[in-house]
N, C-alpha and C positions, 0 to 999 in steps of 0.2 A: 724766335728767329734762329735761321741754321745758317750752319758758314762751312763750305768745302775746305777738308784742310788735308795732310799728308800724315799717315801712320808708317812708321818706320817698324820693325821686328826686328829683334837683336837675338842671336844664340838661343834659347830653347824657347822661347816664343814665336823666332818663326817658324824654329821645329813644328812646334805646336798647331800654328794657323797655314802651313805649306807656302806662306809668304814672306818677302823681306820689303814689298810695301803694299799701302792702298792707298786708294784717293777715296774719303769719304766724307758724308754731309753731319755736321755735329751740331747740337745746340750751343749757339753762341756763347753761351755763358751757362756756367755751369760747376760744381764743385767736382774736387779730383776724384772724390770717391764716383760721382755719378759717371763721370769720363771713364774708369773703370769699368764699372758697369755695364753702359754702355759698347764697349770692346767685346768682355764677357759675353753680353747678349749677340754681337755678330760672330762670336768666335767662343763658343761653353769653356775650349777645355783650354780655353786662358785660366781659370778657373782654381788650377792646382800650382799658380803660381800670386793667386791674389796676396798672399801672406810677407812676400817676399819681394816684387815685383817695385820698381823702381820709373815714376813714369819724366818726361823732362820734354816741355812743352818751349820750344823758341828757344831750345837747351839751356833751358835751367831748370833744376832737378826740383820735381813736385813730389810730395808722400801724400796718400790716398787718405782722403780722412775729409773733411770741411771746409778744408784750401776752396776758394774762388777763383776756378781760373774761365779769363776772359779768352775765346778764342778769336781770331781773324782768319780771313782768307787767307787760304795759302799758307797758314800755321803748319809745321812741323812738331807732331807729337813722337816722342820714341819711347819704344816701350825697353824696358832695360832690366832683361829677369837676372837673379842674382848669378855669377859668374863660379862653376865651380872650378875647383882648382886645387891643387896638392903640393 
């Protein structure tokens, strides 16, 4: 089952995708790495921040690995590449 939900881009992710959102269709349920993945495949050169990249789903902060995360409608994912800074 799939469920429309909101992807947000923060700082060099939406560099990255030329976006600061989308509305897309996700599988409902699904682990963070696959949500990842996922991204990756409509957008490659997410890609060169798979390492680092911090994602926060109904804003609470998920790490990509074998987390379950359940989506809903109208979910808000953000994606949150690391912040450089000096």
């Amino acid at each position: 089952m799939y469920t429309e939900v909101t992807v947000l881009y923060f700082a060099k992710s939406a560099e990255l995708t030329g976006l600061k959102s989308e509305d897309i269709s996700l599988p409902s349920s699904l682990t963070s790495l696959q949500l990842w993945e996922e991204l990756e495949k409509r957008h490659p050169r997410l890609s060169v921040l798979r390492e680092q990249v911090v994602l926060a789903v109904r804003q609470e902060y998920v790490t990509l690995g074998d987390q379950l995360v359940d989506l809903r409608l109208g979910d808000e994912i953000a994606i949150i590449p690391p912040l450089s800074g000096g």
